[in-house]
C-alpha positions in Angstrom: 83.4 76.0 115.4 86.2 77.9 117.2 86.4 81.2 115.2 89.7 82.0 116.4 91.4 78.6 115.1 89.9 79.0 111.7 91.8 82.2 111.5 94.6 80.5 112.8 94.6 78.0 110.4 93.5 80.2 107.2 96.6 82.1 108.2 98.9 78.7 108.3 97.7 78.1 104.9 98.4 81.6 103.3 102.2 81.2 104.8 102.4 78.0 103.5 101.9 78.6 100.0 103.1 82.4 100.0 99.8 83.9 100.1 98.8 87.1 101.7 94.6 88.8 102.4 94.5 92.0 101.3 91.5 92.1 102.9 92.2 94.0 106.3 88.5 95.2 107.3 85.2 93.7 107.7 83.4 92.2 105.2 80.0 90.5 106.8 77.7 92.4 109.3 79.0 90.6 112.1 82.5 92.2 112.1 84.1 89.6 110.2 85.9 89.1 107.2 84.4 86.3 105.2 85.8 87.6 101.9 89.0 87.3 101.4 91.2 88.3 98.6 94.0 86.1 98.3 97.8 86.6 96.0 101.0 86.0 96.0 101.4 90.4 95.3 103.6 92.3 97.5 101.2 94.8 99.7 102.0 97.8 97.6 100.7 96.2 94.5 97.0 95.7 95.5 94.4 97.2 97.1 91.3 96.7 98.5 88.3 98.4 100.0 85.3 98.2 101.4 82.1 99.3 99.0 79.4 98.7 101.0 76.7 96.0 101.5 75.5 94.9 98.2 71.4 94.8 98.2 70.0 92.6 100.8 73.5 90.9 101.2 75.2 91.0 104.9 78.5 91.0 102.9 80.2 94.1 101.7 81.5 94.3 97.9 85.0 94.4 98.1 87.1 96.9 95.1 90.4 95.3 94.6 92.6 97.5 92.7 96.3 96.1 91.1 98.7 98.3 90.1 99.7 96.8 87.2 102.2 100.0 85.8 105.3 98.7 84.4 108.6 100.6 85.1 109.8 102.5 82.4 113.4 101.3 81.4 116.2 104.2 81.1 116.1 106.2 77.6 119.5 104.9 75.6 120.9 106.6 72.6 121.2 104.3 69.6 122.4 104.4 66.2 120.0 104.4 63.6 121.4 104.0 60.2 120.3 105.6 57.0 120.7 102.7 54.7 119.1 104.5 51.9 121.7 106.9 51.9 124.2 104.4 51.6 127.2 104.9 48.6 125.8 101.2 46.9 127.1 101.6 43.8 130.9 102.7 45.6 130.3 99.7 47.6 130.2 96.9 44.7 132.9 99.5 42.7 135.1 98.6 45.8 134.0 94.7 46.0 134.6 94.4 42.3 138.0 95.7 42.2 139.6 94.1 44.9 142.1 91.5 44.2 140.9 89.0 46.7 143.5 85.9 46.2 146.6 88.1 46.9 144.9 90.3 49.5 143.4 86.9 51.5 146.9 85.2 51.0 149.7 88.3 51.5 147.4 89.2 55.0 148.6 87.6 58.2 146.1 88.8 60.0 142.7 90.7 60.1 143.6 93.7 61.4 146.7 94.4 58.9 144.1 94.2 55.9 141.6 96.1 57.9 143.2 99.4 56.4 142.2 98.3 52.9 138.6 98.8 53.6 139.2 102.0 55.4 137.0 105.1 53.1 
């Protein structure tokens, strides 16, 4: 088997489906690398490395490390309302004394009867 058009061909396959090997050393005792670590992760997001051979194996563990951090989204002020502190009792006062029928049907639009809810 031609070693160089297996790579070839490995490497066909990875670009045809959007993969990359983060596996850039060797793996087996005879240089090559027989353990591969396939994604679809942009370089900067894995890792690998070489551990060494693993008992009696010829192939070398291999440590894949992802960077799975998220990125922290800007700090925005918000308003955080104190409903407990709320005037409830000056609030159905208000409801209960307004004269709905002549305030819905005198208004011609919102914004002139906005100023009756104005404190």
């Amino acid at each position: 088997m031609n070693q160089h058009l297996v790579a070839r061909e490995f490497e066909e396959l990875l670009t045809m489906y959007g993969l990359s090997n983060h596996v850039t050393f060797p793996t087996h005792t005879s240089g090559s690398s027989l353990d591969p670590v396939t994604t679809d992760l942009p370089d900067g997001i894995i890792t690998c490395r070489p551990l060494g051979m693993v008992g009696s194996s010829d192939h070398s563990a291999v440590l894949t490390t992802i960077n799975t951090a998220a990125d922290n989204d800007e700090a925005t002020t918000r308003m955080n309302w104190l409903w407990s502190r709320g005037d409830w009792d000056g609030l159905r006062n208000k409801l209960d004394s307004t004269e709905w029928t002549e305030l819905l049907q005198a208004s011609s639009s919102p914004s002139s009867s906005a100023g009756t809810w104005r404190v």
